[in-house]
N, C-alpha and C positions, 0 to 999 in steps of 0.2 A: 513721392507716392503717398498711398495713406499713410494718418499718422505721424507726417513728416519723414520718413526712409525715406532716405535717399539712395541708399545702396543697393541696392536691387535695381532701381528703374536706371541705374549707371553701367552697369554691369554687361547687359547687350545693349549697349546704345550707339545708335547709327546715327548723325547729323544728316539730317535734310535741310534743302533752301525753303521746302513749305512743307509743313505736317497734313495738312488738307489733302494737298493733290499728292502725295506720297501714300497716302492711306485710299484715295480713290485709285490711284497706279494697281495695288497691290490688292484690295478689297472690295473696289467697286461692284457697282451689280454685274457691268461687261465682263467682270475677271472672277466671277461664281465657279465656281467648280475646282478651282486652282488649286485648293485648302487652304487659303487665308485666311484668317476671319482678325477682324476687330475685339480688342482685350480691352481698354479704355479709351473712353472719346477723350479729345483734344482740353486740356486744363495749362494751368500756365504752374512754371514751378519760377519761384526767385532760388535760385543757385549760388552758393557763395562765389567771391570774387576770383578770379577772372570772369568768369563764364556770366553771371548775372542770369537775367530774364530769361526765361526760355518757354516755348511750346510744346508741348508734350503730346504722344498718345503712345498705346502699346498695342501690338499686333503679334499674332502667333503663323507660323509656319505650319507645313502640314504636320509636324511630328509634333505639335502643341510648343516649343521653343519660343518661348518671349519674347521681342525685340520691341526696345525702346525707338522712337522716333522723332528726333529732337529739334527744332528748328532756333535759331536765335536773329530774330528779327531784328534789320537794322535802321533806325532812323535817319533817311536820307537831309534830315533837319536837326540830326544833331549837332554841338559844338566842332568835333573835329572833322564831318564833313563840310560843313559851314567852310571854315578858317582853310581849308585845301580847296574849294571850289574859289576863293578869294573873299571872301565874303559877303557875297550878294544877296544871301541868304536871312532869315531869322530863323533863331531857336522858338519852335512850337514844344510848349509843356504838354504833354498829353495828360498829365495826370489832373488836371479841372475840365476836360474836353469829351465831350457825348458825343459819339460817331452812330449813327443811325445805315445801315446797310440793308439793302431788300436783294430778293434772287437769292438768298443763301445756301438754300438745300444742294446746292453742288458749284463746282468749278469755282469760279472767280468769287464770286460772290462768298463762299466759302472759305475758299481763300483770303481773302479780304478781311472777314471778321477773325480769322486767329492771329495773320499778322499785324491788328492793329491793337487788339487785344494784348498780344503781346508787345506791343511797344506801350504799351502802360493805358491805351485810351478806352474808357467806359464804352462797351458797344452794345447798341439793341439789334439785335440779327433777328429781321422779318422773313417768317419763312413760309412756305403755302404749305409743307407737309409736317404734321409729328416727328416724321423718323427723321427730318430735317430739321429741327428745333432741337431733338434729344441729342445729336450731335455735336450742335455749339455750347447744348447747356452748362458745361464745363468753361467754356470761356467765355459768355456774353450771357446778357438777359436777352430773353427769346420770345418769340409772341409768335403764335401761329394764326396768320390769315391770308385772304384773298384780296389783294391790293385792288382790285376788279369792284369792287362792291365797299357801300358807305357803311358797312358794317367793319367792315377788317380793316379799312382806314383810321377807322373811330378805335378801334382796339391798337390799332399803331400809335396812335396819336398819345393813348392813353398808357401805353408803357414804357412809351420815350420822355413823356413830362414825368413821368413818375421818376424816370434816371435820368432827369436833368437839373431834380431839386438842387436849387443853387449852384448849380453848373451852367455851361456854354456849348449849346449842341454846336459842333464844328462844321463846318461845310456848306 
């Protein structure tokens, strides 16, 4: 959390498989009226060891009650899945690797930028709306445009080479 506390954002914390669609489940527009609402958008915390990496957000119930929502992405290209699949595989570093993602403002896409984000790799998450940009702003660089138009491509273009400076966009 801020400040680096940890304790508090441990305290009611649920694991989910994806903090995205666990916060759209609970908070999306379709589930208005519920009394859910959104506490903090999605940021990544490093957690001491065992746990490591993790995705984060916090959400309140109707009675204002906090709840952590924690996700700990797994890289299907790490070492020890590698070496049990037989090893057909290579280890991908994410940490020199710029993932570029568009569609973000909901579902997959959304999903997408927090779990690659938290597996370590630089994301630029292209979104057509603000309230879809402020969302990721916690875990990616964000750009709001209209992939539709030589305007909002030019603005892609130009915030992904800015997060690639001596890096390797992947993909």
């Amino acid at each position: 959390r801020e400040g680096g506390e940890l304790g508090s954002a441990l305290d009611m914390a649920i694991t989910v498989a994806d903090v995205a669609l666990a916060v759209d489940e609970l908070v999306g527009t379709e589930h208005k009226g519920n009394g859910w609402s959104l506490k903090s958008i999605p940021s990544i915390l490093d957690l001491p060891p065992p746990l490591g990496r993790a995705v984060h957000a916090s959400i309140a119930d109707p009675d204002g009650i906090e709840v952590s929502l924690m996700s700990f992405p797994s890289n299907i290209f790490d070492e020890k899945t590698v070496k049990a699949a037989g090893g057909g595989a290579s280890v991908i570093p994410s940490a020199d690797k710029v993932v570029l993602c568009t569609g973000c403002d909901s579902g997959f896409g959304r999903s997408a930028v927090c779990q690659l984000a938290g597996l370590g790799f630089t994301v630029v998450a292209a979104c057509y709306t603000a309230a879809g940009a402020k969302f990721l702003s916690g875990v990616a660089s964000t750009v709001i445009a209209d992939l539709t138009t030589e305007r909002g491509l030019k603005e892609v273009v130009a915030v992904t080479s800015k997060a690639c400076f001596e890096r390797d966009l992947w993909g």
